[in-house]
MARKOL-271493 format. One line per field, with one value per residue: residue number from 1; x, y, z of N, C-alpha, C, O in turn. Coordinates in pm, whole numbers, plus 50000, padded with zeros to 5 digits. Example, Ala and Ser with C-alpha at 12.3 -4.5 7.8 and 13.67 -1.06 7.14 Angstrom:
<nodes>
num	1,2
n_east	51319,51285
n_north	49431,49775
n_up	50780,50708
ca_east	51230,51367
ca_north	49550,49894
ca_up	50780,50714
c_east	51320,51290
c_north	49670,50003
c_up	50780,50787
o_east	51424,51341
o_north	49668,50114
o_up	50846,50804
</nodes>
This chain:
<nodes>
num	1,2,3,4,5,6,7,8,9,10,11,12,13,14,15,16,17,18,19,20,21,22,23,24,25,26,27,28,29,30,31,32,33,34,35,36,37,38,39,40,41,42,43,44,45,46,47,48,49,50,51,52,53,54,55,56,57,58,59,60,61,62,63,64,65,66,67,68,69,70,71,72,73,74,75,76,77,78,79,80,81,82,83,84,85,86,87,88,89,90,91,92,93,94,95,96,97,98,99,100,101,102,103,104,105,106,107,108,109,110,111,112,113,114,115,116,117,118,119,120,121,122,123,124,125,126,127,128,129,130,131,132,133,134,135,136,137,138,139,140,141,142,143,144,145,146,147,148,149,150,151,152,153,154,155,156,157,158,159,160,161,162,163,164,165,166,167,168,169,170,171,172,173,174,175,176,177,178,179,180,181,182,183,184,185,186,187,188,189,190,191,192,193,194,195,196,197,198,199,200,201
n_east	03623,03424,03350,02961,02758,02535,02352,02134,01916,01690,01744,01877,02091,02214,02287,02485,02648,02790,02933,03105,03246,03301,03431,03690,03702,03743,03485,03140,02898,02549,02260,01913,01729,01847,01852,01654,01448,01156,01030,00962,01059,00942,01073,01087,01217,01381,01653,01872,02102,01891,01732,01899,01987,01737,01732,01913,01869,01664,01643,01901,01799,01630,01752,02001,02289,02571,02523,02472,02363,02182,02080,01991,02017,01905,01952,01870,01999,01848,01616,01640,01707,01592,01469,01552,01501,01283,01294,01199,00956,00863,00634,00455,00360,00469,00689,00707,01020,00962,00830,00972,01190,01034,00975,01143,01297,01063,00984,01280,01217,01330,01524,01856,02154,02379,02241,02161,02294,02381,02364,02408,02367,02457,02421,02539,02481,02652,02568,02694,02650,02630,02741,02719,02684,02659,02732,02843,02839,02862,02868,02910,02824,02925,02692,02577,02249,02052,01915,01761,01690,01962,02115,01960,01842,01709,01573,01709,01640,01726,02036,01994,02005,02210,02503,02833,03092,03370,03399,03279,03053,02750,02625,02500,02638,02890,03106,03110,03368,03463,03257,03260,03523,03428,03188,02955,02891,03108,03294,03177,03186,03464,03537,03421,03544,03768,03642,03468,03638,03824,03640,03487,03750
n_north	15511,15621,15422,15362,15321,15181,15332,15202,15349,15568,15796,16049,16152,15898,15857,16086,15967,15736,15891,15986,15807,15636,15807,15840,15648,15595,15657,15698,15773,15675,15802,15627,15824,15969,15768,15775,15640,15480,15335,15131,14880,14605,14537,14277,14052,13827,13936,14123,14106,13944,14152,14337,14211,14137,14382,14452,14286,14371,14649,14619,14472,14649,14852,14758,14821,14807,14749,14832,14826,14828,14742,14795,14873,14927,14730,14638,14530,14511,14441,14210,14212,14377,14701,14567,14376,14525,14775,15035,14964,14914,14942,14838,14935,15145,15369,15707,15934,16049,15874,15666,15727,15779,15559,15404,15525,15479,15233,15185,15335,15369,15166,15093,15225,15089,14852,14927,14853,14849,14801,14919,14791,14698,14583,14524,14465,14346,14364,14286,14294,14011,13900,13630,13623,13689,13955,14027,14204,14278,14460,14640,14871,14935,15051,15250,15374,15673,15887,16083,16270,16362,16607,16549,16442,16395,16127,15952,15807,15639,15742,15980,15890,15704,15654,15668,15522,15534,15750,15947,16092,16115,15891,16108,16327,16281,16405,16431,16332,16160,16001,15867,15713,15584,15465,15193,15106,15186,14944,14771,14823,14858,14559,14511,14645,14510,14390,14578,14723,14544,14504,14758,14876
n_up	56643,56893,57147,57275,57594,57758,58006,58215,58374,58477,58689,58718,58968,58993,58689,58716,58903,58816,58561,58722,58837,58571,58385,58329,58103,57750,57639,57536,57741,57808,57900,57965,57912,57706,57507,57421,57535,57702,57791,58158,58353,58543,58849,58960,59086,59337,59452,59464,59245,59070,58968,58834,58623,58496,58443,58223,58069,57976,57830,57685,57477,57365,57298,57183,57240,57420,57805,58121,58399,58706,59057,59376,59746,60071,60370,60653,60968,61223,61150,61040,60765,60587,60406,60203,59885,59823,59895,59783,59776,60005,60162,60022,59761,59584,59711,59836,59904,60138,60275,60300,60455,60659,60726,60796,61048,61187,61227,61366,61617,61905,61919,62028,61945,61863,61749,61553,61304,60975,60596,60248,59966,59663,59317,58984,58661,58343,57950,57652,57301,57058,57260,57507,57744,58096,58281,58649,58915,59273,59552,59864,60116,60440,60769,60980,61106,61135,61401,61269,60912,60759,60588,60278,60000,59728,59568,59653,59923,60153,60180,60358,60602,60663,60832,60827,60977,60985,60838,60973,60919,60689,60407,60249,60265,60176,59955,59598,59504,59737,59736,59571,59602,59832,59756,59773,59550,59377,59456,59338,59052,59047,59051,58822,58592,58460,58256,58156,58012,57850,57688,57554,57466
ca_east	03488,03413,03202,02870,02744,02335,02333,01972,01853,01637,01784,01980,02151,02235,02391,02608,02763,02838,02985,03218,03311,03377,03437,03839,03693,03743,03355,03012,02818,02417,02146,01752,01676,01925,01861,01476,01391,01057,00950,00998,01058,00885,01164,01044,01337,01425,01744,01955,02118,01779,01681,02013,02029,01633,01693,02009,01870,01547,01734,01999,01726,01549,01875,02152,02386,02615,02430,02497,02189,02205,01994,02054,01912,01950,01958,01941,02033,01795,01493,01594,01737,01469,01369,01586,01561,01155,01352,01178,00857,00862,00493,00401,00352,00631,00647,00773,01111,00953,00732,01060,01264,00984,00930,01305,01294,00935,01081,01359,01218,01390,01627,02006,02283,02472,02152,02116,02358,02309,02453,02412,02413,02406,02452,02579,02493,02680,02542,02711,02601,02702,02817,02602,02729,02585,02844,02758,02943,02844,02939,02844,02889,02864,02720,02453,02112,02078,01768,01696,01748,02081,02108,01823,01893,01609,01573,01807,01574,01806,02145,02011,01994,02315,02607,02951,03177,03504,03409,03241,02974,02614,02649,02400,02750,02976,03153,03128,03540,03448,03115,03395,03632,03394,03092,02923,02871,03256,03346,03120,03255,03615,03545,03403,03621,03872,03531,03418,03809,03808,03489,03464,03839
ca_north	15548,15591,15317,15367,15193,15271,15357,15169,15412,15739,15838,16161,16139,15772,15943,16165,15911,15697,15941,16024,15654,15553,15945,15808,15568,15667,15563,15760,15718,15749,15753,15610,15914,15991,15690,15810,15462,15511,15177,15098,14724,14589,14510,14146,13961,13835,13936,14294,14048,13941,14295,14404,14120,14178,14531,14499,14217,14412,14730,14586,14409,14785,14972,14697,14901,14734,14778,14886,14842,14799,14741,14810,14902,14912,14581,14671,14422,14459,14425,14053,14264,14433,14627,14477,14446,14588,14941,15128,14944,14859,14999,14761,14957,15231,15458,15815,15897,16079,15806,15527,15761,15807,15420,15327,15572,15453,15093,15180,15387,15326,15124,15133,15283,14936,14761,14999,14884,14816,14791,14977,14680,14676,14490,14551,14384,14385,14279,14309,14221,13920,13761,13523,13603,13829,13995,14049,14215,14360,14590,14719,14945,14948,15192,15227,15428,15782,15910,16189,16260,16456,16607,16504,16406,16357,15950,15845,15830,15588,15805,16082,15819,15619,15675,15633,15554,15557,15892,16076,16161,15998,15892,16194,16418,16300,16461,16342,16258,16072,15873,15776,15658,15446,15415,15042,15130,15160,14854,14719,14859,14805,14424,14486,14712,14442,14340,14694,14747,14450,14493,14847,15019
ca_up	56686,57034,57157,57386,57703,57763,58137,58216,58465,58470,58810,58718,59020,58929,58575,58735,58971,58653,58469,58773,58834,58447,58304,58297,58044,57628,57617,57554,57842,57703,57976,57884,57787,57598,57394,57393,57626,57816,57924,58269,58381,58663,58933,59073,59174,59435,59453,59345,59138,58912,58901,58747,58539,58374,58363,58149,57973,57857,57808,57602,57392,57321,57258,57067,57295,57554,57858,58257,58519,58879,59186,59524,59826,60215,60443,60825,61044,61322,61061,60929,60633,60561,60322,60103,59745,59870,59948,59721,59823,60131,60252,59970,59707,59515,59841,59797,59948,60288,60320,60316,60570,60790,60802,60864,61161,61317,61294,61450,61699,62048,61923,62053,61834,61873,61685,61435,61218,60848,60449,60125,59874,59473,59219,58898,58527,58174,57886,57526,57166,57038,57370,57540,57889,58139,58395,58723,59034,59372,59641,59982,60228,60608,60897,61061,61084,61233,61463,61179,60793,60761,60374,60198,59853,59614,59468,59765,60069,60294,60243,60440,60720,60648,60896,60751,61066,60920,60788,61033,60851,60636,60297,60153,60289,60064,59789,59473,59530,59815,59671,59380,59586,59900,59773,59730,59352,59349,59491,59227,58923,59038,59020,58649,58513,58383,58175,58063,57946,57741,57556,57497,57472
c_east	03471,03317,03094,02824,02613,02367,02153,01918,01764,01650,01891,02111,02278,02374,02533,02685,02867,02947,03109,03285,03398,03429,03569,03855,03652,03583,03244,02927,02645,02279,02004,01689,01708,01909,01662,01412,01275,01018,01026,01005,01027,00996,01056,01111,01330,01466,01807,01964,02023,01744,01734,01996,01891,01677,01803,01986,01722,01599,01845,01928,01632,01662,01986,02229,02456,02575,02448,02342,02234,02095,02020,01927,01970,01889,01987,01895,01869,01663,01510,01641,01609,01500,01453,01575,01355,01191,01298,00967,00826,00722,00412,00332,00439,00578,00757,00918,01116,00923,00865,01119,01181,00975,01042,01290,01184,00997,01162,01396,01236,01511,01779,02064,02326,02377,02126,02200,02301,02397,02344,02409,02366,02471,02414,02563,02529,02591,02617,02652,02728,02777,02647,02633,02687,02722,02814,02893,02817,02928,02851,02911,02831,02810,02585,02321,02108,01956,01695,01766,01848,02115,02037,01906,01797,01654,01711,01785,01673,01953,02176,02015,02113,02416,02734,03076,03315,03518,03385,03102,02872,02684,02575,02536,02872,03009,03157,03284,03512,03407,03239,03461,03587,03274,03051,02944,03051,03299,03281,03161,03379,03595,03559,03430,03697,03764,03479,03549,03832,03692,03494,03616,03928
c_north	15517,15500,15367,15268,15266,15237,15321,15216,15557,15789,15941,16154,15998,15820,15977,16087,15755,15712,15985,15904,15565,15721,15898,15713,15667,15634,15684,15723,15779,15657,15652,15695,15987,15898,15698,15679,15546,15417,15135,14905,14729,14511,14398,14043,13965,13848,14084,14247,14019,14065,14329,14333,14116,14306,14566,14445,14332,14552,14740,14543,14544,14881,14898,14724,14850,14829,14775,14894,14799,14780,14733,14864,14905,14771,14629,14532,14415,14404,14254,14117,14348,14595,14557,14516,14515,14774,15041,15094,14876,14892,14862,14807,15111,15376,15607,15786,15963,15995,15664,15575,15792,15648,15361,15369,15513,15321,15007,15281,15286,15240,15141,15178,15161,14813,14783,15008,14818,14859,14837,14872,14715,14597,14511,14440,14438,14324,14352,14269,14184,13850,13702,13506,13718,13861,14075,14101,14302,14438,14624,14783,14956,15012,15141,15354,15539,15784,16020,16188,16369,16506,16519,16497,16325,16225,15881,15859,15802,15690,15866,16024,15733,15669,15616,15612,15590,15713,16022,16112,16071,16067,16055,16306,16392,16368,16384,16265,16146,15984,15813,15677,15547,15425,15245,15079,15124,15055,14763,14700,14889,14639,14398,14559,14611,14419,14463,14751,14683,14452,14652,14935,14950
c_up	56835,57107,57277,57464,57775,57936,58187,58343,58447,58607,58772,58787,58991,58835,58622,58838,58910,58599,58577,58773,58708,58388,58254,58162,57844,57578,57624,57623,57832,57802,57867,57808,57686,57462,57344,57432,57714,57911,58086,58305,58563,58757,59040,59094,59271,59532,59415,59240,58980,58881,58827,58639,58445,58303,58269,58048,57839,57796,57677,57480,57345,57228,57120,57130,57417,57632,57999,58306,58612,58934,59309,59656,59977,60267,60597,60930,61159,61288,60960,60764,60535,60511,60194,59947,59737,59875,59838,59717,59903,60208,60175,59829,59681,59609,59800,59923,60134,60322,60374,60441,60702,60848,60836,61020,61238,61343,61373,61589,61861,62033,61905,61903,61783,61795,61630,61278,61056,60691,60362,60042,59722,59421,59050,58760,58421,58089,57761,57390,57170,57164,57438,57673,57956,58281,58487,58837,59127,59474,59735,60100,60366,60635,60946,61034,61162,61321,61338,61027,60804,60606,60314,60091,59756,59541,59575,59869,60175,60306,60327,60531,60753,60684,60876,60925,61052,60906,60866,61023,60760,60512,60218,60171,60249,59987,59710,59469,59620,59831,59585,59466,59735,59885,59738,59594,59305,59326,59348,59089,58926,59036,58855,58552,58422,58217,58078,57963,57823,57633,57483,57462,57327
o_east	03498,03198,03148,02833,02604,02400,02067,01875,01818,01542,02006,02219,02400,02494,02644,02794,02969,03036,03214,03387,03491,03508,03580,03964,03573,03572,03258,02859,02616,02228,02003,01625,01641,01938,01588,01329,01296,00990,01147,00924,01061,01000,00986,01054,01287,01424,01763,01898,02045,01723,01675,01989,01910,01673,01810,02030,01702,01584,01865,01983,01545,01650,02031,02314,02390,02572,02432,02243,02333,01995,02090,01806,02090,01795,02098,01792,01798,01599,01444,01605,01572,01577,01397,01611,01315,01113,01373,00878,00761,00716,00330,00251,00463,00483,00866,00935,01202,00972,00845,01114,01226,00969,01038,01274,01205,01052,01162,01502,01181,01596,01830,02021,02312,02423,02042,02196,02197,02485,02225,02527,02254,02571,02301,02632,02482,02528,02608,02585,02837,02858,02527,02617,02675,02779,02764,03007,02720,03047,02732,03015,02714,02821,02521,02322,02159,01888,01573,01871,01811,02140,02073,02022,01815,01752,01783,01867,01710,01990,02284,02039,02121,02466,02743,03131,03363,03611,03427,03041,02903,02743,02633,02540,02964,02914,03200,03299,03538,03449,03274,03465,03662,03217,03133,03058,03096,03343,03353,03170,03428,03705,03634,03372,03686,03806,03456,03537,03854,03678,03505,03605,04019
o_north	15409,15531,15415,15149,15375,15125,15409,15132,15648,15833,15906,16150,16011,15826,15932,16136,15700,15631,16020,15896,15485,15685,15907,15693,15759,15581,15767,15629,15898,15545,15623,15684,16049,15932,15642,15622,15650,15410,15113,14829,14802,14393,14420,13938,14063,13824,14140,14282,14043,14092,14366,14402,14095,14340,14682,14484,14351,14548,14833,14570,14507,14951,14947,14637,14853,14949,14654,14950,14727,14800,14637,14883,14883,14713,14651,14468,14315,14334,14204,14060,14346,14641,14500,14619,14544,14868,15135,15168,14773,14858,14793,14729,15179,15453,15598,15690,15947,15978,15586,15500,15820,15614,15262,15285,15495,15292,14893,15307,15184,15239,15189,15164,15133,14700,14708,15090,14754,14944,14814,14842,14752,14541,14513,14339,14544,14229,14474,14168,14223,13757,13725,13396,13828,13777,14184,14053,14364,14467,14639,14755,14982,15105,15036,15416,15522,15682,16025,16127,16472,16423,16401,16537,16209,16219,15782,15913,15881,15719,15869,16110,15687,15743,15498,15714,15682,15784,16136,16161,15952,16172,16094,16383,16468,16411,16270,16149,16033,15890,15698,15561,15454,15369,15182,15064,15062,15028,14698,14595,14945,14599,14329,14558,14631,14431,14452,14811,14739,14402,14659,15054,15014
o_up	56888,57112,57377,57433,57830,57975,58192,58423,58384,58648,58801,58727,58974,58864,58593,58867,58952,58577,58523,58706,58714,58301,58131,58109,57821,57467,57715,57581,57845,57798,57748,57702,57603,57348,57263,57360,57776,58030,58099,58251,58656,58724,59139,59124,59332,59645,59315,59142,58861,58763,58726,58537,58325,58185,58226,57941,57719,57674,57600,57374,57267,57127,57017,57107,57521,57601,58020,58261,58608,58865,59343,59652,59990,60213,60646,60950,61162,61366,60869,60661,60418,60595,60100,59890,59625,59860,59811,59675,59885,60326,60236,59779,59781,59593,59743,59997,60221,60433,60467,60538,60813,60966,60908,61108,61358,61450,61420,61646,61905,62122,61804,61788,61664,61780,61579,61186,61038,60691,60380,60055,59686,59467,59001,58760,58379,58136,57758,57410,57212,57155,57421,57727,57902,58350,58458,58841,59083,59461,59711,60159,60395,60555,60948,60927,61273,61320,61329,61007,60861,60518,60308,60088,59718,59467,59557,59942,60262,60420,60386,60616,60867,60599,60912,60964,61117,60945,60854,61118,60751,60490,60117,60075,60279,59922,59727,59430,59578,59898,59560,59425,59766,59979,59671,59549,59209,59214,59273,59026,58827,58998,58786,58444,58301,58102,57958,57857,57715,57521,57361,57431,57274
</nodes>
């Protein structure tokens, strides 16, 4: 029997970069709404870390179903890290995704290239039935901040702004091959593969 692993997100996008990352895996991969989940959890950590780590715990406690949640966000240096694990409300209350890319840019209006740099960060939680251990990894990725949004991408305000130097090119201009193989979320779930291997194969 093939085992399932409840993906605790309603971010579509989210889904499908999931299902490219574990697809290699003999495993049913079964969004929120797939499992008919509505409730939302109020994200008030800290930390990425506590976010991941409620939203897998309450998640896991709705479903029975070993259980995948994340949290992430942008961190730019010249802002004190800012907005942090706030990046999705950073005005101060749950800001649409023009409203986040217009306020990165006013922020960082005038400021140099060379001060504009900044990280991708998430953080990744397991949880299984019957264990009593929660498994945790992160991941992030460099670059810096553009003057304008470059490929928009609906529920991922900062990508269109996120300059990949290595690459050339902002995260929102990836290929799905390419998100697989440098995105933060990668780096993440190559730490906790050994963990999803062992439990579910």
């Amino acid at each position: 029997m093939i085992k399932q692993l409840l993906l605790a997100t309603t971010n579509p996008g989210k889904v499908t970069e999931y299902k490219v990352l574990l697809g290699h895996l003999p495993i049913d991969l079964v969004s929120l709404k797939e499992a008919g989940i509505t409730m939302a959890v109020e994200e008030d950590g800290k930390t990425f870390e506590e976010n991941s780590i409620k939203k897998a715990a309450v998640y896991h406690g709705l479903s029975g179903l070993p259980t995948l949640a994340d949290d992430g966000g942008l961190e730019i240096d010249h802002l004190g890290g800012e907005p942090g694990v706030m990046s999705r409300r950073w005005p101060g209350y749950e800001a649409s995704d023009e409203e986040l890319i217009k306020m990165a840019l006013d922020k960082l209006n005038g400021v140099p290239r060379e001060k504009r740099g900044a990280k991708l960060k998430v953080s990744i939680a397991l949880i299984f039935p019957e264990d009593n251990n929660i498994y945790t990894a992160e991941g992030e990725k460099r670059g810096f901040i553009g003057t304008e949004p470059v490929n928009f991408q609906e529920g991922y305000p900062f990508r269109c702004l996120f300059y990949i130097p290595e690459l050339g090119k902002y995260y929102s201009e990836l290929t799905l091959e390419e998100e697989a193989m440098l995105a933060h979320r990668k780096e993440a779930i190559d730490k906790i593969m050994p963990i999803l291997k062992e439990k579910l194969m």
